[in-house]
C-alpha positions as CSV (number, residue, x, y, z in Angstrom):
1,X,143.2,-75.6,-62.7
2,X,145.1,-77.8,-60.1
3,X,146.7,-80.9,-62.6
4,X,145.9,-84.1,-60.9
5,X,147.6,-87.1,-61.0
6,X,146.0,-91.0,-60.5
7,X,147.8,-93.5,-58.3
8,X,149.7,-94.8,-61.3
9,X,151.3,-91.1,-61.9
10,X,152.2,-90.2,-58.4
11,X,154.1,-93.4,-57.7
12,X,156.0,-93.4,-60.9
13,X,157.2,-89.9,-59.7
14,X,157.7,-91.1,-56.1
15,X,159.6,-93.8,-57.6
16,X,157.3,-96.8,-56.2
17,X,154.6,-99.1,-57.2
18,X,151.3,-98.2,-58.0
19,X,150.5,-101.4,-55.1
20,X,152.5,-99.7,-52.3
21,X,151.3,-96.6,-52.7
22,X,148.0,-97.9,-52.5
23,X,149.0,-99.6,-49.4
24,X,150.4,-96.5,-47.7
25,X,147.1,-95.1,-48.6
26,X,144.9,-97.6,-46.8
27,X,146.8,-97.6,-44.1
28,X,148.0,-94.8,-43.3
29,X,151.5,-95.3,-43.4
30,X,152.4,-91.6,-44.4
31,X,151.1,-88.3,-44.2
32,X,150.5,-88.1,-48.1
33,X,147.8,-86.0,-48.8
34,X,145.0,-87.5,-51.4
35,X,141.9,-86.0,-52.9
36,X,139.0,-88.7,-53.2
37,X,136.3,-88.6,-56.4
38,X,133.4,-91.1,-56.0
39,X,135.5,-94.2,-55.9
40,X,138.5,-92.7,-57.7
41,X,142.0,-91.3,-56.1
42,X,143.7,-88.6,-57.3
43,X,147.5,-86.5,-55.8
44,X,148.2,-83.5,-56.8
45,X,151.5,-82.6,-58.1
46,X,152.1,-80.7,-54.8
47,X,150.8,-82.7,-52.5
48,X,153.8,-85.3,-54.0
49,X,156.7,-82.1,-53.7
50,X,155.5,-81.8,-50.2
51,X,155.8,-85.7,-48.9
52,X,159.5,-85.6,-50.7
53,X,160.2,-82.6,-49.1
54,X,159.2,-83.5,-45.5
55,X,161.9,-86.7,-45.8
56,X,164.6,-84.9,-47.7
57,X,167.6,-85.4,-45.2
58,X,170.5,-82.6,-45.3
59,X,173.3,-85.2,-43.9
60,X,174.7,-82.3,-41.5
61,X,175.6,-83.3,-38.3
62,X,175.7,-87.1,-39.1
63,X,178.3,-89.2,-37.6
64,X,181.6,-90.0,-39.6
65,X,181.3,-92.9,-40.5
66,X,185.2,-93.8,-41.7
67,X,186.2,-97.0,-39.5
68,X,188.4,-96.5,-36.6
69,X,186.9,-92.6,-36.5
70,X,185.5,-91.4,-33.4
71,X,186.9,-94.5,-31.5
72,X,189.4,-95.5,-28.7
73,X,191.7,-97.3,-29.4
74,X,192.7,-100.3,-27.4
């Protein structure tokens, strides 16, 4: 069986408050996928690995950002 996690859970491993999370939630800030029972929430533990994936940045191909780099001198 599928562990599932309440609001209080899923933000504690997304590293936020139970609040914002519900707030994302009601509006729709993310794509963060939720199952509803009667008036309860729940995440699974996948649906969590999935959102942090999705904004996991690799840094390649970012611009150096050491001053003077990249610039003309004057």
């Amino acid at each position: 069986m599928t562990e599932l996690l309440t609001t209080e859970q899923a933000a504690r491993r997304l590293d936020i408050s139970a609040g914002t999370l519900t707030v994302w939630r009601s509006v729709k800030r993310y794509k963060l996928s939720y199952i509803k029972i009667g008036r309860k929430v729940r995440y699974t533990p996948e649906s969590i690995d999935k959102f942090l994936n999705e904004r996991t940045q690799s840094g390649v191909g970012q611009e150096d950002s050491t001053p003077g780099r990249g610039r003309r001198a004057r």
